[in-house]
FIPAKOL-389985 format. One record per residue: x, y, z of N, C-alpha, C in turn. Coordinates in steps of 0.02 Angstrom, whole numbers, padded with zeros to 5 digits, always signed. Last residue first. Layout:
FIPAKOL-389985
XYZXYZXYZ
...
end
This chain:
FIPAKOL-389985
+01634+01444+00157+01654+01445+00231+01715+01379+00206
+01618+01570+00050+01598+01497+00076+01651+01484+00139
+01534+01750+00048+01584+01689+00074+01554+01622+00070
+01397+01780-00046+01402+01777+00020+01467+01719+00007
+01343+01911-00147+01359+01838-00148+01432+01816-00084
+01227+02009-00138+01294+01974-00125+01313+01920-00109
+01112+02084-00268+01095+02027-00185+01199+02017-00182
+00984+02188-00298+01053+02195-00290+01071+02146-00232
+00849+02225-00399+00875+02207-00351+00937+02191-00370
+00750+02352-00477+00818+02323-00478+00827+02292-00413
+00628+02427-00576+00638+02389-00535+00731+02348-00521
+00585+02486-00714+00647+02501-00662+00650+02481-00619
+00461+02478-00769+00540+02436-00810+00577+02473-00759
+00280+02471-00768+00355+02486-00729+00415+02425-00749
+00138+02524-00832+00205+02463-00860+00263+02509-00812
-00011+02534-00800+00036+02548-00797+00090+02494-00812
-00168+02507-00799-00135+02499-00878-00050+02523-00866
-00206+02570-00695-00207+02541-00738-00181+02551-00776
-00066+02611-00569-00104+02610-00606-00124+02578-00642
+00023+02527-00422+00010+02521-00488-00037+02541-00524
+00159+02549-00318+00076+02556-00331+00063+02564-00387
+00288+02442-00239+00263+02482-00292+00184+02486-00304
+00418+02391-00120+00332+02410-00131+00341+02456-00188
+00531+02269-00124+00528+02334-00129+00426+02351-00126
+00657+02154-00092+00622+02188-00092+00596+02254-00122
+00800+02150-00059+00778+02097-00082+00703+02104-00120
+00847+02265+00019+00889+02244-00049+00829+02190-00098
+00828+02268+00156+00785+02281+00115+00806+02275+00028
+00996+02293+00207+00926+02243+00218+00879+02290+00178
+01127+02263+00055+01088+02290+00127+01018+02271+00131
+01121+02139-00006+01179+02182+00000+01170+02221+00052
+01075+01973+00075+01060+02051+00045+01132+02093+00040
+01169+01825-00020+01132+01861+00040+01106+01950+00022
+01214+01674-00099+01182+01766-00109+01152+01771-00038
+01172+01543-00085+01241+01564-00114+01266+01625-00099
+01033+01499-00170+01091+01506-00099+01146+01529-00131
+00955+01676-00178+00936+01608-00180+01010+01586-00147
+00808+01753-00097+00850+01739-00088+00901+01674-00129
+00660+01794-00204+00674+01748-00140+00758+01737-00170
+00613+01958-00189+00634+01908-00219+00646+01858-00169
+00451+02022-00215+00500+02015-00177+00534+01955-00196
+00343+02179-00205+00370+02123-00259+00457+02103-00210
+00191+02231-00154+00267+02205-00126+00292+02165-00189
+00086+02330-00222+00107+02256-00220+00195+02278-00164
-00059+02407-00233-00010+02404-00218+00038+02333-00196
-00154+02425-00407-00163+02386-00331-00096+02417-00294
-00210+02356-00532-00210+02418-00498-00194+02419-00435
-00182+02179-00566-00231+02250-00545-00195+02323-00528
-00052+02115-00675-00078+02146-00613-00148+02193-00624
-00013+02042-00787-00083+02039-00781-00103+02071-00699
+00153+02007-00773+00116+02051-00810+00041+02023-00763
+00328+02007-00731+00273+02000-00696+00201+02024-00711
+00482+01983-00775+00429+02012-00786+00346+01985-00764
+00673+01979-00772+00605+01966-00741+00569+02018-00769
+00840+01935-00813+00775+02006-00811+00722+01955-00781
+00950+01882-00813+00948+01929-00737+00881+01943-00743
+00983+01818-00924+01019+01871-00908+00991+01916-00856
+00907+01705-00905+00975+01708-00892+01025+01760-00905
+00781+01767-00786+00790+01725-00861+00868+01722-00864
+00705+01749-00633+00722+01767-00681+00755+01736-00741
+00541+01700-00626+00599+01701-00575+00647+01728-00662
+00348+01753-00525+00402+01717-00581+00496+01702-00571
+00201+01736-00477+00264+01727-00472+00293+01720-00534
+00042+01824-00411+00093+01793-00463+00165+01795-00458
-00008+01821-00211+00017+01855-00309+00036+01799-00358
-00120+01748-00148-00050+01738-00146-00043+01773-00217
-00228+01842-00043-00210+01839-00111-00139+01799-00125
-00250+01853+00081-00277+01790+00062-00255+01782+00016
-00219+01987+00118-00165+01933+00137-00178+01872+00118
-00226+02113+00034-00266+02067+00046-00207+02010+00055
-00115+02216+00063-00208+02235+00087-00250+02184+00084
-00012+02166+00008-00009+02187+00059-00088+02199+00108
-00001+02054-00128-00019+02091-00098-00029+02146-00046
+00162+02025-00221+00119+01985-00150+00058+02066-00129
+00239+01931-00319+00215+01990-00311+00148+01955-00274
+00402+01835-00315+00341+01865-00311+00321+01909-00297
+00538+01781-00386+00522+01848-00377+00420+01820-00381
+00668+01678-00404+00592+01670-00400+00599+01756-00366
+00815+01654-00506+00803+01680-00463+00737+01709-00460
+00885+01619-00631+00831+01592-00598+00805+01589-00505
+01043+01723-00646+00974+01678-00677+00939+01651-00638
+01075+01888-00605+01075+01818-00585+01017+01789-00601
+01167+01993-00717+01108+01974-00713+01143+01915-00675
+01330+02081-00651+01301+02025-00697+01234+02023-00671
+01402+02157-00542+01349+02195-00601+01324+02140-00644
+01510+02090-00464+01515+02114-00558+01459+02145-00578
+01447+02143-00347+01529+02150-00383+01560+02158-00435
+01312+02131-00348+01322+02150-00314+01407+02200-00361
+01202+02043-00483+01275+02044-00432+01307+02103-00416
+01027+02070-00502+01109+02090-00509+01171+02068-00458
+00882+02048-00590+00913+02048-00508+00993+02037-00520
+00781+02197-00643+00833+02145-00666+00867+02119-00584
+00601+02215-00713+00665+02223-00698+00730+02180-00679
+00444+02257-00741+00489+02233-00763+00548+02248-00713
+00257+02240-00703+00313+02272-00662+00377+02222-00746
+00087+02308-00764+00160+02238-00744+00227+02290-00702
-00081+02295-00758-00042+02330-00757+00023+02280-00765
-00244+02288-00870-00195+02265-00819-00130+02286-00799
-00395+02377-00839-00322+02344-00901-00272+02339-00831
-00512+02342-00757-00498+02392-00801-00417+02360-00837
-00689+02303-00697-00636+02292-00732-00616+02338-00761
-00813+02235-00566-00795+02308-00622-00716+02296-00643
-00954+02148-00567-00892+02140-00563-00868+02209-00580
-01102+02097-00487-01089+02152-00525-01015+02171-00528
-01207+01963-00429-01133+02014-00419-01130+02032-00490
-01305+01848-00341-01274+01889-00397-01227+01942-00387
-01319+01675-00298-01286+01746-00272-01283+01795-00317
-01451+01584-00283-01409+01631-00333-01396+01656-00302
-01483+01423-00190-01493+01490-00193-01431+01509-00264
-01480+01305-00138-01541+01323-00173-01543+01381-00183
-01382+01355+00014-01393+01302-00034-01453+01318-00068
-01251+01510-00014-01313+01453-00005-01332+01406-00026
-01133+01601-00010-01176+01573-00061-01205+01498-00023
-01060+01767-00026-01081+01695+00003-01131+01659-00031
-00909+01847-00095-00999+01835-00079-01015+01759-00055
-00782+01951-00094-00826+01909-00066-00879+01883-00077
-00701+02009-00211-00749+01997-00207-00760+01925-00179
-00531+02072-00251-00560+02007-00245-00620+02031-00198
-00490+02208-00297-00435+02150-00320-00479+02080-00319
-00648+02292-00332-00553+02273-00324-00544+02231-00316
-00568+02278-00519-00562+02353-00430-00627+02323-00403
-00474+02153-00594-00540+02182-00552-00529+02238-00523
-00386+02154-00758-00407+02158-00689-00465+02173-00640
-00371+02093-00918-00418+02141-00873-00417+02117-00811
-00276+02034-00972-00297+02088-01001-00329+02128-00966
-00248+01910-00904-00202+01941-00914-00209+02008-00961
-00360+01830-00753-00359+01876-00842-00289+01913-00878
-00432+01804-00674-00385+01759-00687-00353+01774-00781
-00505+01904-00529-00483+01908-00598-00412+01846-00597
-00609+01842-00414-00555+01862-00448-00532+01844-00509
-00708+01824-00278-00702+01808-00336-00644+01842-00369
-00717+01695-00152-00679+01749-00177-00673+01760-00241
-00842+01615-00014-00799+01625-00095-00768+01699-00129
-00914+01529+00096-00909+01617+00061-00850+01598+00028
-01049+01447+00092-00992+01454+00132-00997+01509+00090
-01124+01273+00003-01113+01321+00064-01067+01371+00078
-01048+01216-00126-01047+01220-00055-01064+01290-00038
-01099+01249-00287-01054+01259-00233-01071+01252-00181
-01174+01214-00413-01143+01166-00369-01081+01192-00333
-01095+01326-00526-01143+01303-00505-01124+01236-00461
-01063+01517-00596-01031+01452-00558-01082+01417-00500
-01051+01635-00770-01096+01572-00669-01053+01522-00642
-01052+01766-00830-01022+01709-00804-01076+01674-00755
-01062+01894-00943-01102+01858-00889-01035+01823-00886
-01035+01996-01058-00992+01985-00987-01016+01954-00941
-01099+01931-01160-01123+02006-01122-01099+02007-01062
-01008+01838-01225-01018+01893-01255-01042+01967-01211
-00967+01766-01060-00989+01760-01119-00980+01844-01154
-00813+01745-00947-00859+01781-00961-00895+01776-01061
-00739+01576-00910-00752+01646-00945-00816+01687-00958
-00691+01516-00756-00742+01503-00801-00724+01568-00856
-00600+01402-00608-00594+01468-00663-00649+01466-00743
-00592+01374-00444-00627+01351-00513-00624+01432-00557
-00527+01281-00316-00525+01347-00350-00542+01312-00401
-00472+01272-00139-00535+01260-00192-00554+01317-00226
-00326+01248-00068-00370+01302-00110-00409+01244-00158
-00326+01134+00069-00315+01138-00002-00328+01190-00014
-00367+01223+00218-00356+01147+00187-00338+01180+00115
-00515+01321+00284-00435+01285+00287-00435+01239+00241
-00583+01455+00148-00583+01393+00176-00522+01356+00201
-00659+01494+00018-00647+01520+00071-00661+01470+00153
-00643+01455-00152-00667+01438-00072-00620+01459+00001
-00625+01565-00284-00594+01523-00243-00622+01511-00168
-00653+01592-00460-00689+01590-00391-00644+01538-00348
-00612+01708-00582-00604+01637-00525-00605+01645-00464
-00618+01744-00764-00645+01733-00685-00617+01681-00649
-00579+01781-00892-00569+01750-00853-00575+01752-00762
-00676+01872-01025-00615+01870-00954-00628+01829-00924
-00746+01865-01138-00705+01829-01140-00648+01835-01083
-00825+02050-01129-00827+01982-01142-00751+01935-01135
-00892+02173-01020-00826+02148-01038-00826+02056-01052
-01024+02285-01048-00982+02215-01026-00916+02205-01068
-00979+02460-01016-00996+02399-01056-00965+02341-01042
-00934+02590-00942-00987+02516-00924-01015+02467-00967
-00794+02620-00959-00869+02634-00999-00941+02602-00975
-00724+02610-00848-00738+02673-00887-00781+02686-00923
-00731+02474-00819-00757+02538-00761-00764+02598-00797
-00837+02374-00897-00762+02396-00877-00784+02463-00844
-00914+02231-00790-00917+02280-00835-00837+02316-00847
-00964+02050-00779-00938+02108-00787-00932+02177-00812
-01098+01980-00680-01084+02020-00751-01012+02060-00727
-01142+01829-00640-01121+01885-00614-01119+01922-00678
-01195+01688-00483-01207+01731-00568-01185+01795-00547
-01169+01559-00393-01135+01618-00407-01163+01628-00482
-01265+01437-00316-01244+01447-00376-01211+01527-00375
-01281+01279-00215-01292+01371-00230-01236+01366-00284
-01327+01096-00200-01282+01164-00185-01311+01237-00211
-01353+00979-00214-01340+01008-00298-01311+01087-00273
-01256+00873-00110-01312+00920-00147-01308+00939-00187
-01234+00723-00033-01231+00742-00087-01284+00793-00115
-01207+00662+00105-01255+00681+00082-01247+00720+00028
-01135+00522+00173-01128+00578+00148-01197+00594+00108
-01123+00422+00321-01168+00452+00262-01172+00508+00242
-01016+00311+00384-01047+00396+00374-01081+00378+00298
-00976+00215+00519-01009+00210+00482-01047+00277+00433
-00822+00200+00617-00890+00235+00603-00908+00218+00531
-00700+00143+00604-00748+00083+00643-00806+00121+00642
-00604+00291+00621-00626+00221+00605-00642+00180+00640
-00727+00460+00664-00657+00384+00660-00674+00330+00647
-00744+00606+00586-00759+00555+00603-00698+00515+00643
-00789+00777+00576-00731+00737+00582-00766+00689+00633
-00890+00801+00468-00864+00832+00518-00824+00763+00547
-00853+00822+00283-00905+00781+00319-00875+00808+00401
-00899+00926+00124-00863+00877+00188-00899+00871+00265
-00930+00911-00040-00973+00899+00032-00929+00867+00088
-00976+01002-00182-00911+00989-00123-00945+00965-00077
-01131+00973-00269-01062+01023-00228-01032+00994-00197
-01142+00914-00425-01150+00899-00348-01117+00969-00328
-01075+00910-00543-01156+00913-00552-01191+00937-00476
-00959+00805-00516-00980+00835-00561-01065+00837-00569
-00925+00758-00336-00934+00745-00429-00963+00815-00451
-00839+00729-00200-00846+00788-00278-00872+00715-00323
-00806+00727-00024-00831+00706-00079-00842+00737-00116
-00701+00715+00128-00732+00754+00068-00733+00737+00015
-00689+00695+00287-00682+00652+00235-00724+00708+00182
-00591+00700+00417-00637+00698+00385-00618+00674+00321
-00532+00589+00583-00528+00587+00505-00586+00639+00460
-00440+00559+00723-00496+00614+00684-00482+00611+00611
-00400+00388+00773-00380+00466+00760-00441+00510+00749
-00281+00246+00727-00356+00280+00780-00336+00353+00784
-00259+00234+00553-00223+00213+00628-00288+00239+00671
-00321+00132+00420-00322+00192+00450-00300+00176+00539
-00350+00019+00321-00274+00030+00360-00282+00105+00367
-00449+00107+00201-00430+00029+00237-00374+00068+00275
-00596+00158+00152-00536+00178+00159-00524+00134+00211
-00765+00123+00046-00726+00124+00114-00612+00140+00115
-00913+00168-00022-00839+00175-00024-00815+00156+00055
-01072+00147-00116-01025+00118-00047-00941+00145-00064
-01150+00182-00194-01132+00216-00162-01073+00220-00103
-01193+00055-00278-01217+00062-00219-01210+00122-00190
-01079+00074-00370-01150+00089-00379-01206+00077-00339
-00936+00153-00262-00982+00086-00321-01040+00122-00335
-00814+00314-00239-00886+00258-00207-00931+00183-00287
-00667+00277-00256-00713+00328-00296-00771+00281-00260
-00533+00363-00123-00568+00303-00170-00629+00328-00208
-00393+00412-00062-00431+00423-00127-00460+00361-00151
-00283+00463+00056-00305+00399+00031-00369+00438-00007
-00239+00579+00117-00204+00527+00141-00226+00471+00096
-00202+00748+00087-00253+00703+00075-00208+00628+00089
-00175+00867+00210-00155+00825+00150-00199+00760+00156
-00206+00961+00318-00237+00979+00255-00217+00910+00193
-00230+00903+00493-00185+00906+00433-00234+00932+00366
-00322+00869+00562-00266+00936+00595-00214+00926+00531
-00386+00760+00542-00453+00827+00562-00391+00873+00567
-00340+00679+00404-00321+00676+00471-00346+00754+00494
-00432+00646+00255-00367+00655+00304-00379+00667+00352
-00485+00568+00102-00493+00556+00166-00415+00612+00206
-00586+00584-00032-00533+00599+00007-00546+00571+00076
-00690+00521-00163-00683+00521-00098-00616+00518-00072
-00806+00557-00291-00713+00551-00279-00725+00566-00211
-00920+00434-00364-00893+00484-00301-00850+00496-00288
-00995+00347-00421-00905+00347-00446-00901+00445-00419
-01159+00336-00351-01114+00329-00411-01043+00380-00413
-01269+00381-00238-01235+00402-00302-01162+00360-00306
-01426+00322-00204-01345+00287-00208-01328+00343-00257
-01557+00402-00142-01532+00363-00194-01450+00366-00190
-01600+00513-00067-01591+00444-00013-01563+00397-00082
-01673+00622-00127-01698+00587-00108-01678+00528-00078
-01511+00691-00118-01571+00727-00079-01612+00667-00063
-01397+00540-00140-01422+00589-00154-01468+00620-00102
-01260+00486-00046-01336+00467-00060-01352+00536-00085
-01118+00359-00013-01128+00438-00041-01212+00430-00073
-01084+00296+00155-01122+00278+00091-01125+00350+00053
-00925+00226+00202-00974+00258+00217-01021+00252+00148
-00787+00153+00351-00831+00130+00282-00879+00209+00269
-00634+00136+00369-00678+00204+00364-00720+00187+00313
-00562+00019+00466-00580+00050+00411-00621+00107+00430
-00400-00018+00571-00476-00004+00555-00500+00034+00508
-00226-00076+00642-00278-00033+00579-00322-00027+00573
-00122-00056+00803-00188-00082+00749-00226-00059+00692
+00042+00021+00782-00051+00029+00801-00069-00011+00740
+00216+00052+00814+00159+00021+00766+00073+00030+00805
+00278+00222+00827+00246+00167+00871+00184+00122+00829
+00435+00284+00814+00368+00261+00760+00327+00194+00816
+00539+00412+00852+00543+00355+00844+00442+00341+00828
+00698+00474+00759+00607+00472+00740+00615+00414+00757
+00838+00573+00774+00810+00500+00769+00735+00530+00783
+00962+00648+00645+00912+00650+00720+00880+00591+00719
+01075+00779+00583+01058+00706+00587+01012+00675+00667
+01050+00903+00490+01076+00886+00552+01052+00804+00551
+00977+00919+00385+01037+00971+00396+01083+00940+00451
+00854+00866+00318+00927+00834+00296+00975+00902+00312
+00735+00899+00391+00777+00929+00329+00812+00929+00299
+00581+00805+00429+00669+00802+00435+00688+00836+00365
+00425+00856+00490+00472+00843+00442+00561+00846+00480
+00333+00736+00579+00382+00779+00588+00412+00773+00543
+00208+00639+00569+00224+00692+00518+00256+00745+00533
+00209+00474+00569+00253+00519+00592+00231+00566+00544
+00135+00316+00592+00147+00380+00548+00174+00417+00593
+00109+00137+00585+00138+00196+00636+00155+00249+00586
+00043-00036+00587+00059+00045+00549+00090+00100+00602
+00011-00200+00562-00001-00122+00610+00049-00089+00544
+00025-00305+00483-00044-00265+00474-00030-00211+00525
+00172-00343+00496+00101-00380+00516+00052-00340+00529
+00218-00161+00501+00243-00248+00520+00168-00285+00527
+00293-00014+00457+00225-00058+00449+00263-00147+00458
+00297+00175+00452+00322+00090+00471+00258+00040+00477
+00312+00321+00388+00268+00281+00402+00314+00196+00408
+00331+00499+00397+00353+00435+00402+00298+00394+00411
+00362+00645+00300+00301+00605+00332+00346+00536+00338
+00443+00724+00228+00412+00758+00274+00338+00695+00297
+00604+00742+00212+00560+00685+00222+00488+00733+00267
+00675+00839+00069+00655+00828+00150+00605+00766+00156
+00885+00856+00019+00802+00831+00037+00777+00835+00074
+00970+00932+00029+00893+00941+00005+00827+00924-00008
+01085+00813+00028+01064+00878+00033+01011+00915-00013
+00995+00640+00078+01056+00710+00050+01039+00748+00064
+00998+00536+00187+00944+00621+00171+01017+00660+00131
+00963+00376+00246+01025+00427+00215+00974+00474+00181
+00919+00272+00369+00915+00325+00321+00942+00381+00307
+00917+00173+00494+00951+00195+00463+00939+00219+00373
+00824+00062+00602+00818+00094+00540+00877+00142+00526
+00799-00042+00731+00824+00042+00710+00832+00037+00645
+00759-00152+00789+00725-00120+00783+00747-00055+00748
+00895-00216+00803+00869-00201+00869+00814-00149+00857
+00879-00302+00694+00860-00339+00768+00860-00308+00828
+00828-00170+00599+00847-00215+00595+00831-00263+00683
+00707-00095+00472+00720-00095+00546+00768-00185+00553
+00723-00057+00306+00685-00119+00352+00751-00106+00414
+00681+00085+00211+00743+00040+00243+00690+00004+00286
+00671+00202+00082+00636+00157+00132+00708+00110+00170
+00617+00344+00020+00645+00322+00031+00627+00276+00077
+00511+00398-00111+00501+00372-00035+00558+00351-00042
+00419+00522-00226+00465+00483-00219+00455+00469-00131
+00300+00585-00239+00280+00526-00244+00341+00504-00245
+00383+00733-00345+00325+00709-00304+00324+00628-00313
+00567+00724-00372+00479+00723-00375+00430+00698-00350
+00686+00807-00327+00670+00779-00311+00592+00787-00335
+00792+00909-00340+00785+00865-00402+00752+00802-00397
+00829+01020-00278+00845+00961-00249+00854+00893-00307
+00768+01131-00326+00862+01133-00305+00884+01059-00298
+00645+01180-00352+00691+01107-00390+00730+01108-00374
+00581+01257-00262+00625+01279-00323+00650+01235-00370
+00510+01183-00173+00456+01217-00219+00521+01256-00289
+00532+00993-00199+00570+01061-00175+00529+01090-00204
+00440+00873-00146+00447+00906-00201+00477+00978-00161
+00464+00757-00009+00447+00834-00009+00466+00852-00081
+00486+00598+00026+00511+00642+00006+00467+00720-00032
+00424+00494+00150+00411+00520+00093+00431+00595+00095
+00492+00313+00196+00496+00415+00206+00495+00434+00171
+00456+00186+00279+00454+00218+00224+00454+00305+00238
+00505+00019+00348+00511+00104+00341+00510+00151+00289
+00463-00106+00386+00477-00078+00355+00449-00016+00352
+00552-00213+00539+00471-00152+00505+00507-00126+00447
+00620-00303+00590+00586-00329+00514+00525-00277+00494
+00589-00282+00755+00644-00296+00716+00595-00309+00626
+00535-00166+00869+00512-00197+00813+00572-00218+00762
+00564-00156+01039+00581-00143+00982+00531-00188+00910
+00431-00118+01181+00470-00155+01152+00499-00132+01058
+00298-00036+01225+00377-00020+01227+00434-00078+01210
+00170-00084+01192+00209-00116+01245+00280-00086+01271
+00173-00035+01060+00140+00003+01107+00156-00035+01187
+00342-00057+00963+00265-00088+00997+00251-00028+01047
+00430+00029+00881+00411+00026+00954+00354-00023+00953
+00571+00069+00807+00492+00067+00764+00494+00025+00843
+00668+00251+00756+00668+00175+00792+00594+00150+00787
+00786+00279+00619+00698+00261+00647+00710+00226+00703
+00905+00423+00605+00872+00347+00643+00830+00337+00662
+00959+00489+00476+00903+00501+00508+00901+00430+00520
+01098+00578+00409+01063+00518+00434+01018+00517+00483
+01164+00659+00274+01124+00659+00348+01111+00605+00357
+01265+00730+00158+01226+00655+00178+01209+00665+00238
+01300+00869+00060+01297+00864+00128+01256+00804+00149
+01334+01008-00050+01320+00951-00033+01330+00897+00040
+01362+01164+00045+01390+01133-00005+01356+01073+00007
+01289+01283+00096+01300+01292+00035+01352+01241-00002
+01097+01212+00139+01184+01216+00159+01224+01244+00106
+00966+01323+00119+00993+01259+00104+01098+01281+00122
+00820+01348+00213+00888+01376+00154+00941+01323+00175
+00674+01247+00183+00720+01309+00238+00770+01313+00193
+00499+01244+00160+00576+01241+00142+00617+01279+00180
+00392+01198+00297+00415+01220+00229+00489+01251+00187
+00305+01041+00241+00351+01083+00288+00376+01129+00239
+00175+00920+00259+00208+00954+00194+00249+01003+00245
+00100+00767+00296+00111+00848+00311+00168+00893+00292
+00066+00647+00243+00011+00685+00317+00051+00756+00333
+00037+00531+00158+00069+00586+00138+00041+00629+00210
+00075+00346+00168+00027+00398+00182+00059+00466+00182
+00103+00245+00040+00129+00271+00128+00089+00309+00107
+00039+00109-00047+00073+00182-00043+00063+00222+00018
+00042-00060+00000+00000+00000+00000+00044+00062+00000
end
């Protein structure tokens, strides 16, 4: 069975020369005794830069030996950010990440397994059919196991440890439906709705005529994953979005021609109900510029630069990183005020503090080409 994924960490700055760690499992009975013959699995973290060269769904593994201990090698950059051991049907998870900087021991206590049966039923009480069903842990956002329900409706999730589990179900046609945190050996019945609906029009702010073919997107306002859906506006700047959960939603421009004022629109939305909204749009703005060595004045290549909101903290901006002669460009902004900020990369430190950084306010339709960062490239030890 594929280990369980239970909690993502987040990158720290990296050593500046290659570097093997060792991380010691130890694997426990709940008696406090060793486990000799567990096998150990540690799932490896996708770097968000690639420094590492590591892809999603990789594991490193090793089998616990007679005195129960495990031994695992962590290059540099990798991270393990979930453990899992397994002997004669028990299990034991860990979701302390390890950074491969220092070398440390995790120890893993096997536990009995139990299922998570339940039924997915329409309004009138009828079986729905090939149901995508998540399952995770009530204090984690990562999805641990994915089954699709039969034609009964029936789905169940196997080899679950004792805990808080919810569970969230999608099809097409339905809304989102999560469930309040269960455990295994419960029996749930999901209830499947057709949900509330978002209708809206755009206009542009200067003329008030709809604005056709922009890209909208509505995002759930909500812990866990982003739940996000992107639609286009028709000929008379309409749009809709149907089968939504309950709850309150953000609407926003996903447009590289036209932005919102402003930036993102709340509205809530019900079950059996229309929300309507009246959008306003105007041309989009960008930033250009170059990130530099300090000594020689050279462009530094691939170096990530985002543009981050300041007034709406929900917004994560657009990113990019630079090209191989230093430049960057960041187009389809609102009107807005942004932080644009680079991320450090290794090697480089600030030349002075605030170097890395900067705030700019953006008209419509404005184009800024003077932007400059200046980073130093820091001693090796």
């Amino acid at each position: 069975e594929t280990p369980a994924v239970l909690n993502a960490v987040a990158p720290v700055p990296l050593p500046p020369e290659p570097t093997d760690y060792q991380l010691l499992v130890r694997v426990w009975t709940r008696a406090g005794e060793r486990v000799a013959g567990a096998e150990v699995y540690g799932a490896l973290e996708e770097r968000m830069w690639e420094q590492a060269g590591v892809t999603e769904g990789e594991y490193v593994t090793a089998v616990t030996d007679g005195n129960g201990e495990a031994m695992v090698s962590v290059s540099h950059g990798d991270v393990i950010y979930s453990l899992r051991g397994e002997k004669d049907g028990l299990v034991a998870y860990s979701a302390f990440g390890f950074f491969g900087q220092v070398s440390e021991t995790r120890d893993l206590v096997l536990q009995p397994v139990r299922s998570l049966t339940g039924r997915c039923i329409d309004g009138q009480g009828e079986a729905v059919a090939e149901v995508t069903v998540r399952v995770r842990l009530e204090e984690r956002s990562q999805t641990l196991a994915t089954v699709s329900s039969d034609v009964e409706g029936h789905f169940v999730f196997k080899a679950l440890v004792s805990g808080r589990y919810v569970v969230t179900a999608e099809k097409e046609g339905y809304a989102s439906t999560v469930s309040d945190p269960v455990s295994p050996g419960e029996d749930l019945i999901v209830k499947m709705g057709s949900g509330g609906a978002v209708a809206g029009t755009v206009v542009a702010i200067d003329t008030g005529r709809p604005v056709p073919d922009m890209a909208i997107a509505r995002v759930r306002v909500a812990e866990g994953p982003e739940d996000k859906q992107v639609t286009t506006t028709d000929v008379q700047g309409k749009f809709r979005f149907e089968a939504l959960t309950m709850g309150n939603y953000y609407l926003r421009s996903a447009d590289d021609v036209y932005a919102l004022r402003p930036v993102e629109t709340t509205v809530m939305v019900d079950q059996g109900k229309i929300s309507q909204v009246t959008l306003q749009a105007e041309a989009t703005a960008s930033v250009q510029g170059m990130v530099v060595d300090e000594e020689s004045g050279a462009g530094i290549p691939n170096v990530a630069i985002r543009a981050s909101l300041p007034d709406y903290p929900n917004f994560r901006g657009p990113a990019t990183q630079t090209d191989p002669t230093g430049a960057f460009a960041i187009t389809g902004l609102a009107a807005a005020r942004y932080t644009i900020r680079t991320r450090i990369p290794a090697g480089y430190g600030w030349s002075r503090m605030g170097d890395h950084y900067t705030d700019v306010s953006l008209a419509p339709g404005e184009a800024r080409r003077d932007l400059q960062f200046v980073l130093r490239r820091m001693a090796s030890l």
